[in-house]
C-alpha positions in Angstrom: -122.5 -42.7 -13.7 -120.0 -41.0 -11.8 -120.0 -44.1 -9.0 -120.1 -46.8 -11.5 -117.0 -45.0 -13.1 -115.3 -45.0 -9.3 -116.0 -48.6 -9.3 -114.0 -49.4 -12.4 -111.3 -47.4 -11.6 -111.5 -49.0 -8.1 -111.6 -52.8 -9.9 -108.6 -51.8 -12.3 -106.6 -50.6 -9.5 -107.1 -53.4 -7.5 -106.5 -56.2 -10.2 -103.6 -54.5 -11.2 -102.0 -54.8 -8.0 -103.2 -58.2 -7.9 -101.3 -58.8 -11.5 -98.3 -56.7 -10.3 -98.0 -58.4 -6.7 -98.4 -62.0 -8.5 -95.5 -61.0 -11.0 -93.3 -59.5 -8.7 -93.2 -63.1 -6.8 -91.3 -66.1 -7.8 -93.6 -68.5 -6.8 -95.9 -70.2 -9.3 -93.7 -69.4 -12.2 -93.5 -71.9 -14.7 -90.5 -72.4 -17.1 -90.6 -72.5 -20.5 -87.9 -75.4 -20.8 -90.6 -77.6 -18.2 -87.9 -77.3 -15.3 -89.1 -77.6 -12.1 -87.3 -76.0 -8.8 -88.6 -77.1 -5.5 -87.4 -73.8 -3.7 -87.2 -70.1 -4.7 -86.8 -66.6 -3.2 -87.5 -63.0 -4.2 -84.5 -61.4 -4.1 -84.4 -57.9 -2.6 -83.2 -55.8 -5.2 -82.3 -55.8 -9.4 -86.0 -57.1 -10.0 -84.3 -61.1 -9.7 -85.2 -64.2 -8.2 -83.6 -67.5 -7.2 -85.5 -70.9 -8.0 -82.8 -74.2 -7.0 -82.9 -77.5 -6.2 -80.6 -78.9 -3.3 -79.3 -82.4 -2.9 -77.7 -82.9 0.2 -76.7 -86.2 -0.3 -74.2 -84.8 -3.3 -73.8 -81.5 -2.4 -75.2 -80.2 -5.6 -77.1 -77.1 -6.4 -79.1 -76.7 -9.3 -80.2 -73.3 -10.1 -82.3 -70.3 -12.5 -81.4 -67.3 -11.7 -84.0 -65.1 -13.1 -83.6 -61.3 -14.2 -86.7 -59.3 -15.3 -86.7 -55.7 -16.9 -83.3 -55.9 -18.6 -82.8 -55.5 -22.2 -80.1 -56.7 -24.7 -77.7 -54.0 -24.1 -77.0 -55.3 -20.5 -75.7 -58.5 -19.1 -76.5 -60.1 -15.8 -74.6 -62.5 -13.2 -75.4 -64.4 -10.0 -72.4 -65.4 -7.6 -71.5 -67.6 -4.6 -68.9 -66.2 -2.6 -67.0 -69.2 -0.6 -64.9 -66.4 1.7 -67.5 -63.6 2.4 -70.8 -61.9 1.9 -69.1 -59.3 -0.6 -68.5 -58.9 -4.1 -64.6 -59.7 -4.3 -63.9 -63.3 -4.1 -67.1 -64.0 -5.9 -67.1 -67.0 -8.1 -69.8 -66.1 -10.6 -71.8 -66.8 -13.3 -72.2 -64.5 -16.1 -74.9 -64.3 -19.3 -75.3 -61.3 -21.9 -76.8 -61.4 -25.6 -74.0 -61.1 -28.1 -73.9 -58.9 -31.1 -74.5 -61.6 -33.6 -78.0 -62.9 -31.5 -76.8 -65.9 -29.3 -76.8 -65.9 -25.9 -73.1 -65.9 -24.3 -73.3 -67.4 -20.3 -69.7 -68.5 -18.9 -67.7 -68.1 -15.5 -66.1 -65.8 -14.0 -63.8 -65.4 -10.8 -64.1 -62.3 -9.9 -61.5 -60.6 -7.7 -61.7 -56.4 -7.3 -65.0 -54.0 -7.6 -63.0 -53.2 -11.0 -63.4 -56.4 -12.5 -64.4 -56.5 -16.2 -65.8 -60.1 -15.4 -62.9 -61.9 -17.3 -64.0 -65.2 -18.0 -62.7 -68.3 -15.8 -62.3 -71.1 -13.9 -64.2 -70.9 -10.5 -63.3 -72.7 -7.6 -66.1 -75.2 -7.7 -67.7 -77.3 -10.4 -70.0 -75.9 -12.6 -72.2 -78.3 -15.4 -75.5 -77.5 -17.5 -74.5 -74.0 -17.6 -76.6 -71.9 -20.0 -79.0 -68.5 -20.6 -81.8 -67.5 -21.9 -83.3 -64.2 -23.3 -87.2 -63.9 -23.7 -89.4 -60.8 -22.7 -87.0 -58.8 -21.2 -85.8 -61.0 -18.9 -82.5 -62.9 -18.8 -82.2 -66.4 -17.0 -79.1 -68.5 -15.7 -79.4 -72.4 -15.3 -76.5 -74.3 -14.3 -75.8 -77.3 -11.6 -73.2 -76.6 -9.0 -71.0 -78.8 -7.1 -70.8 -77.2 -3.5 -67.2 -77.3 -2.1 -68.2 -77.7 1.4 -71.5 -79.3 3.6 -73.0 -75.5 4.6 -76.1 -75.3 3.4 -75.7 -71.2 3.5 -74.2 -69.6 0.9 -73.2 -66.0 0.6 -74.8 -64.8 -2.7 -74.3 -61.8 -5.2 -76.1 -60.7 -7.9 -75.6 -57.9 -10.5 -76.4 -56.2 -13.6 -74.4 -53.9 -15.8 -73.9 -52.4 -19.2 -72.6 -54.3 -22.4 -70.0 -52.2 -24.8 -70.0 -54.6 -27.8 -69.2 -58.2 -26.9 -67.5 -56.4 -23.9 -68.9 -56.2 -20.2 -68.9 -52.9 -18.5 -68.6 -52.0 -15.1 -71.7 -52.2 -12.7 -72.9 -48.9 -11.2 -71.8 -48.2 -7.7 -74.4 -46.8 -6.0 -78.3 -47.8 -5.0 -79.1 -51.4 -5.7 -76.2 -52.5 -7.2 -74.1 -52.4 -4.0 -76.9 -53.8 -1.6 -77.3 -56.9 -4.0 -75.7 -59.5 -2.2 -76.4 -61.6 1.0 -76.9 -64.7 2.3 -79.3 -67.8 1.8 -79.8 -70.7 3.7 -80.6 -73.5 0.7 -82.6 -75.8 3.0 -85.4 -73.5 4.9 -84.8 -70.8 1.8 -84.7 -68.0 4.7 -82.3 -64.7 3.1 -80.6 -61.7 3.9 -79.3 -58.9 2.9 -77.5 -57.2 6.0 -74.3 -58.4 5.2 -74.0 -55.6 2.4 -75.4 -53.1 4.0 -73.4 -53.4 7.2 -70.1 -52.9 4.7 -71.8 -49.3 3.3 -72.2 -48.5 6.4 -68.5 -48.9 7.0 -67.2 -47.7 4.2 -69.8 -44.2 4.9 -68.7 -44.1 8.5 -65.2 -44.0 6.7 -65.7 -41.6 4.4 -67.6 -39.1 7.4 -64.4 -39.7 9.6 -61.9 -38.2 6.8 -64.1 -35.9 5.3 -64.6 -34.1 9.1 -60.9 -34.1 10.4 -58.8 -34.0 7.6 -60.9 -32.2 5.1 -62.8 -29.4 7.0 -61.1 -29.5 10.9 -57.4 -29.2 9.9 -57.9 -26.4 7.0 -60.1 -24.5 9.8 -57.3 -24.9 11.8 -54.4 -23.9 9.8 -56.9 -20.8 9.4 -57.1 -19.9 12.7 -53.4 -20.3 13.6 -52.5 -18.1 10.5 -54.6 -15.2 11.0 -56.2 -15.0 14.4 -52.5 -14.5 16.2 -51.9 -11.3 13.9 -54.2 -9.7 16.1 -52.9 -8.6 19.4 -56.0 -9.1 21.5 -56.2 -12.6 20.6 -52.8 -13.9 21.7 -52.3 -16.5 23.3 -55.7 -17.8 22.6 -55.5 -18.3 18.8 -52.6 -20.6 20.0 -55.0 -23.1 22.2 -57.5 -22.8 20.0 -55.1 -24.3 16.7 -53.3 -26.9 19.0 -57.5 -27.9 19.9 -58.8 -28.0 16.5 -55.9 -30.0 15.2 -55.4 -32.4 17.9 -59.2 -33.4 17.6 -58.8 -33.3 13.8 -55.8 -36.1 14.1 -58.0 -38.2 16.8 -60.9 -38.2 14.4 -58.4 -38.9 11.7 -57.0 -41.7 13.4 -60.3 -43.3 14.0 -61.3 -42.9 10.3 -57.8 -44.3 8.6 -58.5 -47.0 11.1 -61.9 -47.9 9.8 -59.9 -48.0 6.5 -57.9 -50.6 7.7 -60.3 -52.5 8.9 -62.1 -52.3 5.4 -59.0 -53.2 3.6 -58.4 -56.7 6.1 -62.2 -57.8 5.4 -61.3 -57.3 1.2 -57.8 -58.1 0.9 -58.4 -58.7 -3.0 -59.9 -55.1 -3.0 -56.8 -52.6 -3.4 -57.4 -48.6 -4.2 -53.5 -48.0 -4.4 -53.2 -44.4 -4.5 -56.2 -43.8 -2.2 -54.7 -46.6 0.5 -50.6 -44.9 -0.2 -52.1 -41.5 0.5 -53.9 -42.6 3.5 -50.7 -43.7 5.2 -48.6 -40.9 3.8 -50.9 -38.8 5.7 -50.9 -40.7 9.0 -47.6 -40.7 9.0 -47.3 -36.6 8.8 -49.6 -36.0 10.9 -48.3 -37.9 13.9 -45.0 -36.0 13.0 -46.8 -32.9 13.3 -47.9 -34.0 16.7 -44.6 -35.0 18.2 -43.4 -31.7 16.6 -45.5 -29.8 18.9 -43.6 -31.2 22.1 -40.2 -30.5 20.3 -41.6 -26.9 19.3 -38.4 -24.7 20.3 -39.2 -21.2 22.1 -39.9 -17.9 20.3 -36.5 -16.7 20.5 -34.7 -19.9 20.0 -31.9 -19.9 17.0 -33.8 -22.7 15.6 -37.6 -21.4 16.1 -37.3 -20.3 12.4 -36.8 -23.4 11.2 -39.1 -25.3 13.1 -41.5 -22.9 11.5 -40.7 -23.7 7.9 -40.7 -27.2 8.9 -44.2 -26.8 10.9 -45.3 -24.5 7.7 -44.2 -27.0 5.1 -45.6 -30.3 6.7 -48.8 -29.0 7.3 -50.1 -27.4 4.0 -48.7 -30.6 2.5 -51.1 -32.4 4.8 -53.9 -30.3 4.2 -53.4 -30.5 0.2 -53.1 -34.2 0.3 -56.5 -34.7 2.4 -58.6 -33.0 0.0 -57.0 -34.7 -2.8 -57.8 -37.9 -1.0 -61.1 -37.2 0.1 -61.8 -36.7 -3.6 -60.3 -39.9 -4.4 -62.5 -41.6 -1.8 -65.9 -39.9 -3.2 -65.1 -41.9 -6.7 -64.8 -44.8 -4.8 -67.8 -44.6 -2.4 -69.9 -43.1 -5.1 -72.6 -41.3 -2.7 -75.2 -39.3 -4.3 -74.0 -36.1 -5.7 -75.4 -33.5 -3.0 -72.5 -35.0 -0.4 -69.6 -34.0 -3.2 -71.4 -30.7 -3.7 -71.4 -30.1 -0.1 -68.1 -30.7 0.5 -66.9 -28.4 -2.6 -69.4 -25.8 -0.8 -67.4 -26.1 2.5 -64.2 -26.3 0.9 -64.6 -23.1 -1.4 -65.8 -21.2 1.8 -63.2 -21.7 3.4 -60.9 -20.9 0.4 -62.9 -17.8 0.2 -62.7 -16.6 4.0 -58.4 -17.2 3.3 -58.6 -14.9 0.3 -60.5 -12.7 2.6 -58.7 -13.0 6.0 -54.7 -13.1 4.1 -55.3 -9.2 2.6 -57.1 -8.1 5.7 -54.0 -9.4 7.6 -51.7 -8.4 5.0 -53.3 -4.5 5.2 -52.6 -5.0 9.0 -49.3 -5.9 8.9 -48.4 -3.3 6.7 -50.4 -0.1 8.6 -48.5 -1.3 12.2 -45.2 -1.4 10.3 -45.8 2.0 9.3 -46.8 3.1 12.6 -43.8 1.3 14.2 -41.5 3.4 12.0 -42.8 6.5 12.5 -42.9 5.6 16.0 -39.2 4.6 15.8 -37.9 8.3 13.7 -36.2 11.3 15.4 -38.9 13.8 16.4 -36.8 16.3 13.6 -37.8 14.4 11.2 -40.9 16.2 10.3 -39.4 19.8 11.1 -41.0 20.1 14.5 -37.2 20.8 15.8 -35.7 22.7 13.2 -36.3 23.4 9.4 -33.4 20.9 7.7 -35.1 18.1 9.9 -31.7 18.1 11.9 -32.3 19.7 14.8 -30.6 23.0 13.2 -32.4 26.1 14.6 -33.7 28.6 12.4 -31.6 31.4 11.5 -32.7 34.7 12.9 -33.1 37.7 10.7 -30.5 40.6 10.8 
């Protein structure tokens, strides 16, 4: 009994993979509407799927985009992008079940990560466009007229929330920013590198800040603050600040450059106050390097304002990293242990500050002490004389 029940739960298993491997694969589905694509492809991520027909002859594409598992709440789109294999400069095509029951598909040109998928015009033709809603899962047709004799396309493909008659916008994170690619429509071969290999940029972005800016310049402002209040440590703390920051700003430099680079690839992609901040604190910190050379000696007349100047530049440096950093996690998105980190380091160090400034402070004060006791006449605690004077005792008659 035990065996034969092994062997059904064996055969279950195995036919439902069967089932699930059979609907998980766009071949051999058959529309409801009797269309029939010659060519289709399982696209790697949203649970979608690309059937089309290609005519070389006119350039024209006729296509269903299918997506599976969504519900009424949520709309879907599927994009060409004439210009590159991201999301911005997308010309798209969007479907979502409105309030009152029908089915709303229409086009949108979609020009920022921010977009609220506005609809209009696209840059190429676009007839036969409509959507469908049946067993939660949405599909697109529409015919295209191709704007130029590639038979590769960059696609993108996404899925988002519905507020209303009113699209929201997509998540920013997992699937929804690998879901794009390329697809070649005459051998059907795809990919999906050209998404990742912008994540990766933007994450090696996002590293290069967070190190430098974020972690290595606070640590050195730390070390140049307290560690020359002790004696024993001079002239040591001074090589080991003018280290820690001039590795901070090289790492810096490389990361604001990667942000540059990011910027030129998406010129319709603008995060104002991250971007202004970025160059706001290039531009300090390459003073505060060419301050160094200018640094005036310790007893100069004007060592004490360099120091203010020195003081002032870099806190305001430091302040605006983290604020930026923070900026760039909201943009990046990354899973929620990288943000918790960084507060974790951050607040350490905030903590060790606390710590070090009224260890330095007691410091500062006890030698004072010491120097001014060193500094008073000897009489001064009666040792010489009784009025602290030097005035001798008077002797008894």
């Amino acid at each position: 009994m035990a065996r034969m029940l092994e062997l059904v739960l064996s055969l279950s298993f195995l036919m439902s993979m069967i089932f699930s491997s059979t609907a998980q694969s766009c071949k051999g589905y058959a529309f409801s509407s009797n269309k029939i694509f010659r060519a289709c492809n399982d696209l790697p991520y949203l649970n979608s799927y690309l059937h089309w027909n290609y005519d070389s002859s006119s350039n024209k594409l006729q296509i269903a985009y299918r997506h599976t598992g969504i519900t009424s709440s949520r709309w879907v789109s599927w994009a060409i992008n004439p210009t590159s294999t991201g999301m911005a400069g997308s010309q798209a095509l969007v479907a979502f079940q409105q309030t009152d029951g029908p089915m709303r598909a229409y086009t949108s040109p979609i020009s920022s990560y921010q977009t609220s998928l506005q609809e209009g015009k696209l840059s190429f033709d676009v007839s036969d466009l409509s959507a469908t809603l049946a067993n939660n899962e949405i599909i697109i047709f529409a015919t295209i007229g191709l704007s130029n004799t590639s038979t590769t396309v960059n696609q993108v493909w996404q899925d988002g929330a519905v507020s209303g008659d009113a699209t929201q916008v997509h998540a920013t994170s997992g699937a929804n920013v690998q879901s794009m690619g390329t697809l070649n429509l005459l051998s059907g071969q795809s990919s999906s590198t050209g998404g990742n290999d912008r994540i990766r940029k933007r994450n090696i972005h996002g590293v290069l800040n967070a190190v430098s800016w974020g972690i290595l310049l606070p640590i050195g402002a730390l070390i140049a603050r307290y560690l020359k209040v002790f004696k024993s440590a001079d002239p040591a703390w001074f090589y080991l600040h003018v280290s820690c920051q001039s590795i901070a700003y090289i790492v810096g430099v490389a990361g604001w450059g990667t942000g540059l680079k990011l910027g030129s690839e998406s010129a319709s992609i603008q995060y104002d106050a991250h971007r202004a901040i970025g160059i706001i604190l290039f531009c300090l910190g390459t003073l505060q390097v060419f301050a160094l050379l200018l640094r005036p000696k310790p007893d100069h007349k004007y060592r004490f304002y360099w120091n203010i100047y020195h003081h002032l530049v870099g806190y305001s440096v430091i302040i605006l990293s983290i604020i930026n950093i923070f900026k760039g996690f909201n943009i990046l998105n990354p899973d929620k242990k990288w943000k918790i980190a960084y507060i974790g380091v951050i607040a350490a160090l905030a903590l060790n500050a606390v710590w070090f400034e009224g260890y330095t402070w007691y410091l500062v004060v006890k030698r004072k002490r010491s120097e001014i006791a060193g500094k008073m006449p000897r009489g001064m605690n009666g040792s010489n004389g009784v009025n602290g004077f030097g005035g001798r005792q008077h002797q008894g008659v």
